[in-house]
C-alpha positions, -999 to +999 in steps of 0.1 A: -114+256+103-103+236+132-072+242+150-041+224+135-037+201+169-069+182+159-070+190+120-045+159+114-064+141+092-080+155+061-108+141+042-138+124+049-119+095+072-122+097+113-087+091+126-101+057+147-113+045+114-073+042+111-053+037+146-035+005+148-038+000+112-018-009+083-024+013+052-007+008+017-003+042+008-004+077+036+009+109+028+016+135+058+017+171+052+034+194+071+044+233+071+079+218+083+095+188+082+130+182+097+144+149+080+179+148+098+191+144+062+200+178+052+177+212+058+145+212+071+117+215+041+088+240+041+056+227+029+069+191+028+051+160+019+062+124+031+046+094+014+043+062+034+039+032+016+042-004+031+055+009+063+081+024+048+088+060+036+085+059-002+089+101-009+100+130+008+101+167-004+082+196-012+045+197-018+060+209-056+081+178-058+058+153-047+029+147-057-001+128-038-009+090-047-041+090-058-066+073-030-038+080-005-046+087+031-035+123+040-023+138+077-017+175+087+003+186+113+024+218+115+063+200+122+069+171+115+101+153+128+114+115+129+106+093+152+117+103+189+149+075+202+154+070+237+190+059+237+189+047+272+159+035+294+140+014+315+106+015+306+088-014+302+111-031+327+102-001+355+069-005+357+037+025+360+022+013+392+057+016+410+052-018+430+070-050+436+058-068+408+063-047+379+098-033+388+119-060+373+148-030+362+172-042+388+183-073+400+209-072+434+215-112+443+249-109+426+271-079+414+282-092+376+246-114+362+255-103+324+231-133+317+200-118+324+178-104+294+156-073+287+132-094+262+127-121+296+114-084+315+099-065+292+061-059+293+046-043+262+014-036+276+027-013+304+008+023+302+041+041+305+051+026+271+023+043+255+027+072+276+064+081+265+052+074+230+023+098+232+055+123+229+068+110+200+090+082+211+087+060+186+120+038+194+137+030+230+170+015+240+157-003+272+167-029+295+190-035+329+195-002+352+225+008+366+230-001+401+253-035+400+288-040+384+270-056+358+230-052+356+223-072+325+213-071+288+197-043+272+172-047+242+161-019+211+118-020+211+093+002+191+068+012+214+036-006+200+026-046+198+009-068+217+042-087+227+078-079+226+080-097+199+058-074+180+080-046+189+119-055+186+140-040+164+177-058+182+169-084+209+201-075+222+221-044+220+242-039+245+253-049+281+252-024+309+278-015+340+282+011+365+307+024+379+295+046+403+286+048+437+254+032+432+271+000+425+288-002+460+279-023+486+281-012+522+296-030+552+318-063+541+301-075+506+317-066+475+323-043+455+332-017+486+355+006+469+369+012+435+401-011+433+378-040+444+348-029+411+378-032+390+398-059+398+358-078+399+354-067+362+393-077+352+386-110+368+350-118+349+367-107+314+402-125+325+377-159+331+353-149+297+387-147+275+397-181+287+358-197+286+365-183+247+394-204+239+383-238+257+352-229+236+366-230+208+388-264+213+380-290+187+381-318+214+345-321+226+356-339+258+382-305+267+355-281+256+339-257+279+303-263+280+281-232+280+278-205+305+256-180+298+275-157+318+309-163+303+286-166+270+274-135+277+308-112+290+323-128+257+299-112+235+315-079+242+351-091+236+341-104+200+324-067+195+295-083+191+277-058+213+292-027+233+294-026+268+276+006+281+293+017+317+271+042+338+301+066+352+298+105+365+333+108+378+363+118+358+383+091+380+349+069+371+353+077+337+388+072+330+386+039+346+361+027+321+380+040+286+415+021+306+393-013+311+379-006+273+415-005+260+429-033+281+402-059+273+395-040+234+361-039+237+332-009+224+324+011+250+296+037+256+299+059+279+268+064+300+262+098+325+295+110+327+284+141+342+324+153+346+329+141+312+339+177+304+371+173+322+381+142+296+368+155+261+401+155+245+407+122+259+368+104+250+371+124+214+405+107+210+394+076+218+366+081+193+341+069+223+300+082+223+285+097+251+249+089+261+244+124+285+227+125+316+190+134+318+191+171+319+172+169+344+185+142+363+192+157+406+230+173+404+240+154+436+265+131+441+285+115+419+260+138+399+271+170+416+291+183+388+267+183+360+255+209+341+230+218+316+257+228+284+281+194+289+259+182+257+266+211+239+305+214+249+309+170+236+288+180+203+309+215+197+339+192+196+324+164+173+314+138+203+285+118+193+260+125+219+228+110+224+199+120+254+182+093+276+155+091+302+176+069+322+163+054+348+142+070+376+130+059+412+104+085+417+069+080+397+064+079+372+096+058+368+108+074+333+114+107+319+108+118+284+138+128+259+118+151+245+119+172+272+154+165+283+163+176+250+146+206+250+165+214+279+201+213+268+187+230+233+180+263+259+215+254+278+240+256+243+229+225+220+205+246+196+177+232+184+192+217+156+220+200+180+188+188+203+169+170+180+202+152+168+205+137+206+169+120+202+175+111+166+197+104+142+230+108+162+207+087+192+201+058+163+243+058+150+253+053+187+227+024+185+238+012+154+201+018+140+207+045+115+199+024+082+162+022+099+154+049+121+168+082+126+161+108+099+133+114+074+146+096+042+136+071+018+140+032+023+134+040+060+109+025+083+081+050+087+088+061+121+074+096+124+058+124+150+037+154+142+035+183+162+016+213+164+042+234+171+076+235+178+089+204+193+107+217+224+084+244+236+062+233+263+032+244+249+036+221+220+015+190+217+024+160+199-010+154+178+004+114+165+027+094+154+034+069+132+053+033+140+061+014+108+034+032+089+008+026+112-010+055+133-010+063+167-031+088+179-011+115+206-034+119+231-027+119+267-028+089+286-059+080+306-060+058+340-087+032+337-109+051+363-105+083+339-117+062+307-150+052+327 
C-alpha cells in the first residue's frame, strides 16, 4: 500500500484525469475531519456534489453515491482563509512590474481597486494554495493613510473574474509609522494622520448629502474618491486600519466612533493593553503574522496576544500580511501553527484561518466550516495540519481538484 500522502485517490482514476475539473458527484474520506461545526469526526465522509458539499458524517452515516469519485487523505479540514494579504497584487518575481501592492503619489487614493491589480496567474497564488489556502482577503498594503480597496478571491481561474467571491470588501488605512512621510510632506506626525482622515470623512459626509439632492443642477457629480470614503459611512464595507500602538489603536476605535463606521482592526501588536476596551466595542482583530519582525511599532508583539483576544471572546483572525522580502507573502498556515504552540490550541488555530477568519469577512454562509449547503472548499492532509512535517496532498476549490504539490520554477519543470 502506498503511503497515505500520495494514496489520495482510490480506484482505477489517475488524479490528472481529474485536476481542474468539474465532477457531479466526489466523496473524500478521511480518518479525521474537522468541520468547524461542532467536533471533529473520526472516519468521516464528505460528499461533493455540484461544487457544493451535499453530506457530511461518519463513514456509518453516509453512505457513497454510487459511481462517485473517491479521495483519501488522513485530516481533512476546510478550506484555509487568508484574512489579510497581498498576493496577487505583490508579485513572485519581486520586480517593478508586478508589485502593484502599494501606491505613494497621494496619502488618502480610497479609489483605487484590488480587482484593477490582481493577476490570477501569479505563481505565488498557486503556491499559497498548495497549503491549503483556498480563499484570500487581498488587496491594497499598508503604507499610506489610505492604500486602497481590498477584494475576497479563491485562488484558482484564469481571470479574477473566475475567482471572486466580493469584488469589494473592505478599505484599508494605517496608522503606523509606515504611513509617515519624512521631511515637510504630510502626514509627519500623528495629529496631522488624523486631522487628514477627519477632513476626507468631514468632505465624504457632505459629497453624501449634495448627492443625494433632488436638484440635478445642485447635485454633486461623482467622485470616486468621496464615492469611495462614503461607502464606509453607509457600512457598506468596513474600514480595516493597520495599527501596532496602543496610542495607534485607540486612535482608530475614537475615529470609528466619531464617524460610526465598521472598523477592523489590523496588527495591533499592543492590542493586549486595550482588550477590555476593543471587546467592549465589539471590534475584530485580524493579528499580526506570528512571524512578522518584533521591531518597531512591532516591538511589543508577542506570540500568545492571539490566544489572550480569543480567551476573552475577541474574534480573531490570522493573515500573511504583507511582506517585502521574497517571496513577498507568508502562509497562515504556518502563522497559525505558531500561535497554536504559543497559547491558541489547536482548536483556537484553525479557527483564525477558518471559520472565525470567514465571520470577520462576512463569508461565513460560503466558506468557513465543513457543513452542508457550503461551497466545497476543502484541504487534505496527511497529517496534522500544523506540524511541519505535514504535507498538504490537495485541495478542493468549488468542487474541483487541485493537486498539492510543490511549486515548480519553469526551469525546474524542463
Amino acid at each position: 500500500m502506498k503511503p497515505a500522502s500520495v494514496r489520495i485517490l482510490v480506484g482505477v482514476f489517475a488524479v490528472h484525469a481529474f485536476a481542474c475539473t468539474a465532477v457531479a458527484q466526489v466523496v473524500i474520506r478521511a480518518k479525521t475531519i474537522h468541520t468547524m461545526e461542532s467536533d471533529s469526526i473520526t472516519d468521516g465522509i464528505v460528499v461533493i456534489r455540484d461544487g457544493k458539499i451535499a453530506a457530511v458524517g461518519t463513514a456509518g452515516s453516509v453512505s457513497i453515491p454510487d459511481g462517485a469519485k473517491v479521495y483519501e487523505a488522513e485530516v481533512v479540514t476546510p478550506g484555509l482563509i487568508d484574512t489579510h494579504a497581498t498576493v496577487g497584487l505583490t508579485g513572485i518575481l519581486n520586480q517593478k512590474q508586478d508589485q502593484d501592492q502599494l501606491e505613494h503619489s497621494s496619502p488618502i487614493q480610497p479609489e483605487l481597486r484590488a480587482i484593477d491589480a490582481y493577476n490570477a496567474h501569479d505563481p505565488l497564488v498557486a503556491w499559497v494554495r498548495q497549503f491549503g489556502v483556498t480563499t484570500v482577503h487581498t488587496g491594497h498594503a499598508p503604507g499610506e493613510l489610505i492604500s486602497g480597496q481590498t477584494m475576497i478571491v479563491k485562488t484558482r481561474g484564469n481571470t479574477v473574474e473566475d475567482a471572486l467571491v466580493r469584488e469589494k470588501a473592505a478599505i484599508v488605512a494605517t496608522l503606523s509609522s509606515s504611513a509617515r512621510k519624512k521631511g515637510d510632506k504630510s502626514p509627519g506626525t500623528r495629529g496631522k494622520m488624523m486631522s487628514m482622515l477627519r477632513e476626507a470623512f468631514v468632505d465624504a459626509q457632505n459629497y453624501l448629502k449634495k448627492r443625494n439632492l433632488d436638484d440635478d443642477e445642485k447635485k454633486a457629480s461623482i467622485d470616486l474618491k468621496k464615492e469611495a470614503l462614503a461607502s464606509i459611512l453607509n457600512k457598506e464595507v468596513p474600514l480595516i486600519i493597520t495599527a501596532h500602538r496602543a496610542n495607534d489603536i485607540a486612535n482608530a476605535m475614537r475615529l470609528a466612533k466619531e464617524f460610526d463606521f465598521r472598523l477592523i482592526l489590523d496588527g495591533a501588536a499592543e492590542c493586549h493593553l486595550l482588550i477590555d476596551e476593543i471587546k467592549s466595542a465589539g471590534i475584530p482583530v485580524i493579528i499580526h503574522p506570528t512571524t512578522a519582525r518584533f521591531s518597531r511599532d512591532l516591538e511589543n508583539a508577542s506570540f500568545e496576544t492571539a490566544a489572550k483576544l480569543r480567551e476573552v471572546g475577541i474574534l480573531v483572525g490570522m493573515q500573511s500580511s504583507y511582506e517585502s522580502y521574497v517571496p513577498k507573502t507568508r502562509v497562515v498556515l504556518f502563522e497559525a501553527a505558531w500561535a497554536a504552540a504559543n497559547g491558541l490550541g489547536f482548536d483556537g488555530a484553525l479557527r483564525t484561518v477558518t471559520i472565525d477568519a470567514a465571520k470577520i469577512l462576512g463569508i461565513e454562509d460560503r466558506v468557513g466550516s465543513i457543513a452542508v449547503g457550503k461551497d466545497a472548499d476543502l484541504a487534505m492532509y496527511d497529517g496534522d495540519p500544523f506540524e511541519y512535517t505535514t504535507h498538504c496532498v490537495g485541495v478542493f476549490i468549488d468542487g474541483e481538484f487541485e493537486s498539492g504539490e510543490t511549486y515548480k520554477s519553469p526551469k525546474e519543470k524542463k
